[in-house]
Residue, then its C-alpha position, 0 to 999 in steps of 0.5 A: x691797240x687800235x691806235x697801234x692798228x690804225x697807224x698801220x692802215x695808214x703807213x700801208x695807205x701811204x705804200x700803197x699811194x706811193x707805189x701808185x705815183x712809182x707806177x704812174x712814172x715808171x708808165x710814163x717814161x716807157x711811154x715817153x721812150x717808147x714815143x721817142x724810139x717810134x720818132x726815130x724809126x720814122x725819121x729812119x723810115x722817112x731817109x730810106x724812102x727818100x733815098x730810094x726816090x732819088x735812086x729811082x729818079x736818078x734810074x729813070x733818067x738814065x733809062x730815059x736818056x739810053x732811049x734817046x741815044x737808039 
């Protein structure tokens, strides 16, 4: 009877030990994706700022060059 009892303290260990090793990858991929998704926004962040600079530039000299003209 204790042999029967010790094998299943084992097969829960081993459970235990791989739904640990489940756990751990399921972590790192939604931090991988997570990491992946935040990367995009700042590529996304990083195009509208530069789209609003060149808008901006381009508003100014033109505000510049109305001034000239009076």
């Amino acid at each position: 009877m204790r042999l029967r009892h010790a094998s299943t303290v084992l097969d829960v260990d081993r459970i235990a030990a791989l739904a640990m090793d489940v756990l751990v990858w399921v972590v790192f991929a939604v931090l991988f994706i997570g990491a992946a998704l935040l990367v995009k926004v700042a590529a996304a962040l990083l195009v509208v700022l530069v789209v609003l600079a060149l808008g901006l530039g381009l508003t100014l000299r033109m505000l510049r060059q109305r001034r000239r003209r009076r």
